[in-house]
C-alpha positions, -999 to +999 in steps of 0.1 A: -129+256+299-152+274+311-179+265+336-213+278+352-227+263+386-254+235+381-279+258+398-284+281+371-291+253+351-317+235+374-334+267+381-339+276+341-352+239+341-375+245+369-391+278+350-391+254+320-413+231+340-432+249+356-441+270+322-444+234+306-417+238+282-406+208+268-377+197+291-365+168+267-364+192+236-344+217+259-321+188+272-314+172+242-279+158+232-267+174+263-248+158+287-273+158+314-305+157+319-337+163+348-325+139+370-289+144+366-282+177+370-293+174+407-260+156+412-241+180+392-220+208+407-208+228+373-221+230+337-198+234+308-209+270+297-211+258+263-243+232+272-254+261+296-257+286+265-273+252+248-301+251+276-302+292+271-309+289+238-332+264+235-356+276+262-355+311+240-367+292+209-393+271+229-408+303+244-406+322+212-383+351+214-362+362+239-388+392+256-412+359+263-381+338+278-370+373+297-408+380+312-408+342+317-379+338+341-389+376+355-423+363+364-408+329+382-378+342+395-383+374+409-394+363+448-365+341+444-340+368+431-317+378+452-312+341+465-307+331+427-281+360+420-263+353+451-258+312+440-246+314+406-215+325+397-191+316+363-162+294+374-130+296+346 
């Protein structure tokens, strides 16, 4: 199975909140959610894709969810790059 660090997922939730995206709508049926993820170490990469996806529809098309996490993530790049990494 494979698995992505819980960071990537609380930092695409934190761009969802801070661009207002509906985080329940994102989170839905997943095995997590806002609060829980904090606890969390790894994400299945199946509910991370889930999360991917989801954001991508809520922002409506994958340019807006790519300038969208460009525009919040960039001073916060390198650290972000550096912190997730894809466990197998």
């Amino acid at each position: 199975m494979h698995q992505v660090s819980a960071i990537a997922v609380r930092a695409a939730l934190d761009v969802a909140v801070a661009a207002g995206l509906a985080t329940d709508e994102i989170l839905a049926d997943l095995p997590f959610d806002v609060r829980s993820i904090g606890k969390m170490k790894v994400v299945a990469w199946d509910d991370y894709a889930v999360v991917a996806e989801r954001m991508e529809a809520a922002c409506g098309s994958p340019e807006r969810l790519q300038d969208l996490l460009a525009e919040f993530t960039r001073p916060h790049g390198r650290v972000l790059r550096a912190r997730c990494s894809v466990h197998s």
